[in-house]
N, C-alpha and C positions, 0 to 999 in steps of 0.2 A: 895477285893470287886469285884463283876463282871462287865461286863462291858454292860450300860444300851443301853437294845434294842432303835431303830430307834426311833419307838413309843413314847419309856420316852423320846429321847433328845429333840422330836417336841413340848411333850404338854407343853403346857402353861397354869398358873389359870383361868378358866372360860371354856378353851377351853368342847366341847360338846365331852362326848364318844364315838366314834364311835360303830356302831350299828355291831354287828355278821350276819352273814349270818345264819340262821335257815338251810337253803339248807345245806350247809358246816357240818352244827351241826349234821343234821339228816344222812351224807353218811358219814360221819366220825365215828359214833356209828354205825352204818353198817358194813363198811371193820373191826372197829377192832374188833369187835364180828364174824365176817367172818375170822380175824385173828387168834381166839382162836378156832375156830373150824376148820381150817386147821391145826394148831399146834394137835388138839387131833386126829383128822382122820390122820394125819401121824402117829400120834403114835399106832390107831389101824392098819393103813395096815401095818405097821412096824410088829406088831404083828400075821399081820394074814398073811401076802404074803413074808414072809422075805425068802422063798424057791426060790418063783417066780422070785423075783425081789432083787439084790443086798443090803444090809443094808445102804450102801452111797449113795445109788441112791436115795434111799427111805425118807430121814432123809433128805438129801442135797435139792430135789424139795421139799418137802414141807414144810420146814423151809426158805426154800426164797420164796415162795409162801404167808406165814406166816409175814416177813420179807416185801417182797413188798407190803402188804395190810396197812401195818403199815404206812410202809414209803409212800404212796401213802395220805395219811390221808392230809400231809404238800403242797401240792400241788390240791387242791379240790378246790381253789379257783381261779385256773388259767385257760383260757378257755379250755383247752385241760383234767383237772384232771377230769369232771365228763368223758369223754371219755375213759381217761386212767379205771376208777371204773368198765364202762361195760366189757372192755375189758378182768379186774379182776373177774366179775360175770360170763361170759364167762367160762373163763380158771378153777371156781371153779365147774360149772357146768358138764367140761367134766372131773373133776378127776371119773367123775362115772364111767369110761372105769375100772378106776383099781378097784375100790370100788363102785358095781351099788348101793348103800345106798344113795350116793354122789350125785346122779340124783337130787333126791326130794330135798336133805337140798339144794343144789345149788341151783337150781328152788324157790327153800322158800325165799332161801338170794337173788334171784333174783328181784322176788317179792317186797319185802323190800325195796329194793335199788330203785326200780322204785316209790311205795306209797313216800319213802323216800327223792327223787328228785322232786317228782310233788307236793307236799305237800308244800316242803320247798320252791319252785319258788312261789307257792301263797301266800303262809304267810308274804315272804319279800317282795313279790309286795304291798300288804295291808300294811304291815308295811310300804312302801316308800309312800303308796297312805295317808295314818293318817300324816306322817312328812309332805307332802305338802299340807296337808291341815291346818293344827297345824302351820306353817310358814305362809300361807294367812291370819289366824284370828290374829296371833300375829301382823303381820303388818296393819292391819286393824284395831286392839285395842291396838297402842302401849303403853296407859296410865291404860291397866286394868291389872289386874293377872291372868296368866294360872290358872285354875280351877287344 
């Protein structure tokens, strides 16, 4: 049997589920769809510059490139991970040096990644501004029922 995350050993019956971060959710579907498309833009400069550029060199950066978007997913909720993303949106932006195709979809995912952080800081601020207000009527009706 495995062995239960942090999480399971805390809850207790009644306790409240803690709420996702939407922010988290939306730059998480970001990097790993930035993930699959650096895996296949390696596979075309693989294809198309493999004169140019060594077949290890080629395979090696953009499978950790691939590799760091993923792994970067697990850390989005710590103050430094949306930091670490741009830096990610960054570095996908300038694979256009080897691949000028690479400009635009970078710039798209960049895009994305920006709607996708400003979006999800409002949704979870309304979502915390609904909980404190949902906590003021409940103690101010403690004998009715949530609706």
């Amino acid at each position: 049997m495995a062995k239960p995350t942090k999480a399971q050993r805390e809850w207790r019956p009644g306790m409240p589920k803690k709420r996702r971060s939407t922010k988290v959710m939306f730059a998480s579907t970001v990097l790993l769809l930035e993930a699959f498309v650096a895996f296949f833009a390696t596979l075309a400069v693989f294809g198309l510059k493999r004169g140019e550029f060594p077949p290890a060199l080629i395979l090696g950066v953009g499978i950790a490139l691939s590799v760091v978007m993923i792994l970067a997913c697990a850390v989005l909720s710590k103050p430094w991970g949306v930091a670490l993303g741009w830096i990610l949106q960054i570095v996908l932006i300038l694979t256009g040096i080897v691949e000028p195709m690479m400009f635009l979809v970078g710039a798209l995912f960049g895009l994305a990644w920006w709607y996708g952080i400003r979006t999800g800081i409002r949704i979870d601020s309304e979502a915390a501004q609904r909980e404190r207000e949902q906590a003021e009527w409940k103690a101010a009706h403690p004998d009715a029922q949530a609706p």
